[in-house]
C-alpha positions in Angstrom: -72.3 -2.5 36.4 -69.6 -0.2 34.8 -66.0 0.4 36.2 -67.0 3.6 36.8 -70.3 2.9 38.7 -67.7 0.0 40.8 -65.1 2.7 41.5 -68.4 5.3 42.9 -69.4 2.3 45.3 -65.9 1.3 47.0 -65.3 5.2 47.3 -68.7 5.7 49.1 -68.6 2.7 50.8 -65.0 3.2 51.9 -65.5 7.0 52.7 -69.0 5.7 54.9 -66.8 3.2 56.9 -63.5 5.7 57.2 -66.8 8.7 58.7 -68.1 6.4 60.7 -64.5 5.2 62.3 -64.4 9.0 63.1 -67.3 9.2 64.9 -66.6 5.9 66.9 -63.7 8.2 67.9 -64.9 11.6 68.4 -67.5 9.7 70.8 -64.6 8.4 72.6 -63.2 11.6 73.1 -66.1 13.0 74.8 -65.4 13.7 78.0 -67.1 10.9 81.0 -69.3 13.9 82.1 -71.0 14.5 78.9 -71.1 11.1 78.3 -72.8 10.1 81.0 -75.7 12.9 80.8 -76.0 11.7 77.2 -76.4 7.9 78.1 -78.8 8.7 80.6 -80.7 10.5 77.9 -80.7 7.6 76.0 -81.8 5.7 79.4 -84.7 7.6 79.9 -85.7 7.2 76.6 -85.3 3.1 76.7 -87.1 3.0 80.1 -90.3 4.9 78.6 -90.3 2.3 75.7 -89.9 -0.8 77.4 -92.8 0.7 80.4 -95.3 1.5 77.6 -95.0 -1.5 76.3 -96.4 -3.1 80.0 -92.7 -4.3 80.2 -90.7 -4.8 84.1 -87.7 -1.9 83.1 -86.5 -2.5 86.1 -83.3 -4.5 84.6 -81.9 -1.6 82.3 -79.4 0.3 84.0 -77.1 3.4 82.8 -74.5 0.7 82.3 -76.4 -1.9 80.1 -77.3 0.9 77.9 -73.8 2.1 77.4 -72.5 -1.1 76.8 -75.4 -2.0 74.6 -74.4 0.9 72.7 -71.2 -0.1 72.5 -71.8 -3.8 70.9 -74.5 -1.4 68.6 -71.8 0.9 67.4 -69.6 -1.7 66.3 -72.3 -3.8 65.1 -73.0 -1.5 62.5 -68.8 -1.4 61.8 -69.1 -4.7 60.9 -71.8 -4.8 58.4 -69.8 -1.5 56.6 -66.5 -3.5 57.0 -68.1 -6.4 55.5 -70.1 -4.7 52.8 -66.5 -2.4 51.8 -64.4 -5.2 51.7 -66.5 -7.6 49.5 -66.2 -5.0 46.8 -62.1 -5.1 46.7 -60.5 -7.5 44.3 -59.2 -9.3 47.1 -58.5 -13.2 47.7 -60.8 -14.3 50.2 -57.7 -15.1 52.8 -56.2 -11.3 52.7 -60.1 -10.1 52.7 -60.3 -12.1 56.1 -56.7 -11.1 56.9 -58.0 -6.9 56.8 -61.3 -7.2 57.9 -59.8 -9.5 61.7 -56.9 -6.5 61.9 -59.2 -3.5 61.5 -62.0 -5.4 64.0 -59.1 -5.5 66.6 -57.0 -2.7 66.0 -60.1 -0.1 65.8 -61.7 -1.6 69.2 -57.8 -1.1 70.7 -57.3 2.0 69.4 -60.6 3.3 70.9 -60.2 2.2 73.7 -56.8 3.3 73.8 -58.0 7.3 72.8 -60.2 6.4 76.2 -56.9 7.0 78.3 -56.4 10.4 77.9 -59.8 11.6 78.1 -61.2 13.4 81.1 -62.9 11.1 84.0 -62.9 7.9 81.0 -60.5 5.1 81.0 -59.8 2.0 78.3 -61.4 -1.3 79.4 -60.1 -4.6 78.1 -63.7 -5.7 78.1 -65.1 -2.9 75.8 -62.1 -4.2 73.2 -63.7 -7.6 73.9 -67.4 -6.6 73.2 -66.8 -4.2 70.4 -65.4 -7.0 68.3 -68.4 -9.1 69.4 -70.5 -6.6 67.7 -67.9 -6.6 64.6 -68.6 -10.5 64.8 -72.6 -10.1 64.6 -72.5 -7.8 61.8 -70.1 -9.2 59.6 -72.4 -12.2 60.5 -75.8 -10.7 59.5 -74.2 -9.3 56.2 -72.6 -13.0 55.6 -76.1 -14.6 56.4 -77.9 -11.4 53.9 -75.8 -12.4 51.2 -76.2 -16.3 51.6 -80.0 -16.2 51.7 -79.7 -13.9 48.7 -77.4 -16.5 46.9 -79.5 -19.7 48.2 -83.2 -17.6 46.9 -81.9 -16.9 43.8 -80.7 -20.3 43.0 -84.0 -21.2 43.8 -85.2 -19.3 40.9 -83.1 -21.5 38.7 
């Protein structure tokens, strides 16, 4: 792959990651009102899936679906974390180093935007879950590029 073609995928990839950290935080500064009528939106929607499938729904709450959403979000944070930083000339301790401050400080800070929101507030345990879902997508991107690595040694 060219320089060029290398410089075109850490902008997009960095540019994807930096959007998508926006949206994290515009969604934060929707007010608990609006945020509620869109989660149970989203309810209504999961409810109707898991009952045509002959499924009990009777587990999924309002609350599971926000928090769901909420390891989701950040899930997907990870996987662009992971997939931006692997393509930085970086040694693999200050790659680690990056990638552990943005998964907290991102998860603090929006929770912290949280504060002065109408009817929301910033919950420890939403800093706690969001980096689970970091965790689990930097994992799936680590265990996607070891199977890759493993299958084409295989070939070998």
């Amino acid at each position: 792959m060219s320089k060029e073609a290398d410089r075109q995928k850490k902008w997009i990839w960095t540019m994807s990651v930096v959007l998508y950290v926006g949206f994290i935080f515009h969604n934060s500064m929707t007010p608990a009102i609006e945020s509620s009528r869109q989660s149970g939106q989203v309810l209504i929607m999961v409810l109707e899936a898991v009952e045509s499938m002959g499924l009990d729904s009777g587990w999924i709450t309002e609350y599971f679906v926000r928090k769901m959403a909420h390891f989701g979000e950040y899930a997907l944070l990870g996987l662009g974390l992971s997939m931006t930083l692997r393509l930085y000339a970086l040694s693999a301790g200050v790659r680690r180093s990056v990638h552990a401050w943005l998964g907290l400080m991102i998860p603090f800070a929006d929770e912290t935007i949280q504060l002065f929101v109408e009817g929301r507030s910033g919950q420890i345990s939403d800093v706690w879950l969001d980096m689970a879902g970091i965790f689990a997508g930097s994992l799936a991107v680590m265990t996607g590029l070891w199977l890759r690595q493993t299958r084409r040694q295989g070939r070998e």
